[in-house]
N, C-alpha and C positions, 0 to 999 in steps of 0.2 A: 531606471529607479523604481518607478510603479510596480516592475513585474518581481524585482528584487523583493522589493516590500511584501506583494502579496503570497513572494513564495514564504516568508518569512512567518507571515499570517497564518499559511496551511499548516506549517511545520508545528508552529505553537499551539493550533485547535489539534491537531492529530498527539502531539504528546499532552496534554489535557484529557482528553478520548482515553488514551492508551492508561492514561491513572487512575479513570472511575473505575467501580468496580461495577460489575455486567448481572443482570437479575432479568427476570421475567414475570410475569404474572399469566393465571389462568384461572376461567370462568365455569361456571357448572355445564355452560353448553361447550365445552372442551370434550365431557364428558369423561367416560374412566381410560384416561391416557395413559397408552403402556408404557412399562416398563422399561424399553429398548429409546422408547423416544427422550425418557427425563435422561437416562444413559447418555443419550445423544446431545441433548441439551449443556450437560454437564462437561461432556469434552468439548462443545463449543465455545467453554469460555463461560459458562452462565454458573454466579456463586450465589447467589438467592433464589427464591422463589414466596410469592403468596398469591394465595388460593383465598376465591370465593368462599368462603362458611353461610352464610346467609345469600338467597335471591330478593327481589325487589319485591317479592310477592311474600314474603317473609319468613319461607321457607327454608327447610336447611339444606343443603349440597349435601345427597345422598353418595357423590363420588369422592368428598374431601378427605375421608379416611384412605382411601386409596392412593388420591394425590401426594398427601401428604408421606406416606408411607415409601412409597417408589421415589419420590425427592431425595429422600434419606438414606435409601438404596444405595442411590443413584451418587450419591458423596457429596450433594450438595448441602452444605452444610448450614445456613440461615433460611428458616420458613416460617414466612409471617401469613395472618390471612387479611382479609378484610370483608366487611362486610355491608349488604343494600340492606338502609333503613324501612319498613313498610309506615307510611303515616295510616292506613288501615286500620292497623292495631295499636294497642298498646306502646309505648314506647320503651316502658321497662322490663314489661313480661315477656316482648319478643326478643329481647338480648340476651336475659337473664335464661330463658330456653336454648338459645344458641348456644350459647356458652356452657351449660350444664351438658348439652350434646357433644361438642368437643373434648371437653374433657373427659367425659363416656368413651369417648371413642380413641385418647390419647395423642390428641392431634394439640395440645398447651405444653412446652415446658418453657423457653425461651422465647416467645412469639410475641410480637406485636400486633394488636387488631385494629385496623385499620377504617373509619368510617368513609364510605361512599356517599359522595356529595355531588350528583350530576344529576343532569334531566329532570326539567321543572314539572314534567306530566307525570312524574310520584310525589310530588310535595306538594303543602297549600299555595291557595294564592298569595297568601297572608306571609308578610315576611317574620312578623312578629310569631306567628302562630310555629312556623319551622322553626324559628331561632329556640324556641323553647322546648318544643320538639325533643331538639338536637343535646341541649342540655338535659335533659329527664334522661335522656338515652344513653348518653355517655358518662352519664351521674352513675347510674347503675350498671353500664360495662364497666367502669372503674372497682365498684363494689364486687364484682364477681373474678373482677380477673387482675390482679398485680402480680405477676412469679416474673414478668418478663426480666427483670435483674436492669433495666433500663431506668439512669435515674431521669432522664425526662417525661419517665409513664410508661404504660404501656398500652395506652390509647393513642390512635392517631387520628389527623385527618387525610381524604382523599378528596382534592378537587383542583378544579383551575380559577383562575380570576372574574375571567365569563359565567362560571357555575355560580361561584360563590358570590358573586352581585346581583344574578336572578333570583338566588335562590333564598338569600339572605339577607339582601338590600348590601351585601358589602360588608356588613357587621363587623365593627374592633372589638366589640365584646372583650373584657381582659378573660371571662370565663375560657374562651377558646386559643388565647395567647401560650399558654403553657404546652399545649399540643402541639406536635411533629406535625412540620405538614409534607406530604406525597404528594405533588403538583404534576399536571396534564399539562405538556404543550408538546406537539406532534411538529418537529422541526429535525426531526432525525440526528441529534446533534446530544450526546452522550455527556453533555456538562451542566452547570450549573449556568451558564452565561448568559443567557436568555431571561434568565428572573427576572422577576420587579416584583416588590414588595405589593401584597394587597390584605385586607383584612387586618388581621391583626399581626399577620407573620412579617419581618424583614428578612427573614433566611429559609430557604427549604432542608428539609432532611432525606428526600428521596425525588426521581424526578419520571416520569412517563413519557421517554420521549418518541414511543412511533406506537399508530393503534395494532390492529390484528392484521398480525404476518405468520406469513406460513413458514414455517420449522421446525424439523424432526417429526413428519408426519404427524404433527398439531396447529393449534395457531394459537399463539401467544402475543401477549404487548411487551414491548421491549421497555426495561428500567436501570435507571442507573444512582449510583450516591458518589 
């Protein structure tokens, strides 16, 4: 009976798996990945992709016009990016530059941008000081960027429950309830089943579930919705 049960089990996680649909993401240190590789990507099965636009250091990803470009080549058809907040600077002037770069460079028509919410050694100590931060930030990505045709915005977040309690104190803020969340948990396991509500979200919209793996002579994090 056990073993019946648990084949029962596999059977059910593996057609779950088999319904997500399959994405990937890549960083500036990917650098300018060929052509042949998103090629490769795309016959693997992978129907998204987003790309780093902004580094942590507030910089913009001198290879995202590239990535983006050979994504699209390459037949994959949804490319969102997302981008590392710098508390350094500014919190509005360094989006608002981002974003006038992207568009410069034709890498906005359907996209969603995605904020990076991880590693407390870019943020303050101060949870009140991030939380506002974060608001100023996405106050003014909202102002520079709406075309993505998304009625739930075309802001998102990126983080996991760990991140978002150091980084945040945990925050339900209703300000950030209206946002998509892209959640981290590295369980190699292509579904939603894993959740648990935390902050203000009860549901996710996208999920990261394995870090940097090597494929198609790159290395990408595996995602899935």
């Amino acid at each position: 009976m056990k073993l019946a049960l648990a084949a029962v089990l596999l059977a059910v996680l593996v057609v779950i798996e088999a319904r997500a649909t399959h994405g990937f993401d890549l960083s500036y240190y990917q650098g300018d990945v060929s052509q042949s590789s998103f090629d490769c990507l795309k016959n693997d099965g992978m129907q998204f992709a987003i790309f780093q636009a902004q580094r942590s250091n507030g910089k913009y990803n001198s290879y995202l016009k590239h990535q983006y470009d050979r994504s699209v080549a390459a037949g994959i058809k949804y490319n969102d990016h997302y981008v590392f907040p710098d508390t350094n600077k500014d919190a509005k002037s360094q989006i608002k530059s981002t974003i006038a770069s992207m568009k410069a460079d034709g890498v906005l028509s359907k996209n969603m941008i995605w904020v990076d919410i991880e590693n407390t050694d870019y943020w303050y100590s101060s949870h009140s000081q991030n939380i506002q931060f974060l608001k100023d930030f996405i106050t003014e990505a909202k102002s520079q960027w709406s075309g993505c045709g998304n009625r739930h915005g075309c802001i998102g977040i990126y983080t996991s429950s760990s991140q978002w309690s150091a980084i945040t104190g945990g925050t339900t803020d209703s300000f950030f309830a209206n946002l998509q969340l892209w959640y981290c948990h590295y369980d190699n396991n292509a579904s939603f089943s894993d959740f648990k509500a935390f902050g203000p979200w009860s549901k996710p919209a996208m999920k990261q579930y394995t870090g940097t793996t090597s494929k198609c002579s790159t290395q990408i994090d595996n995602d899935c919705y």
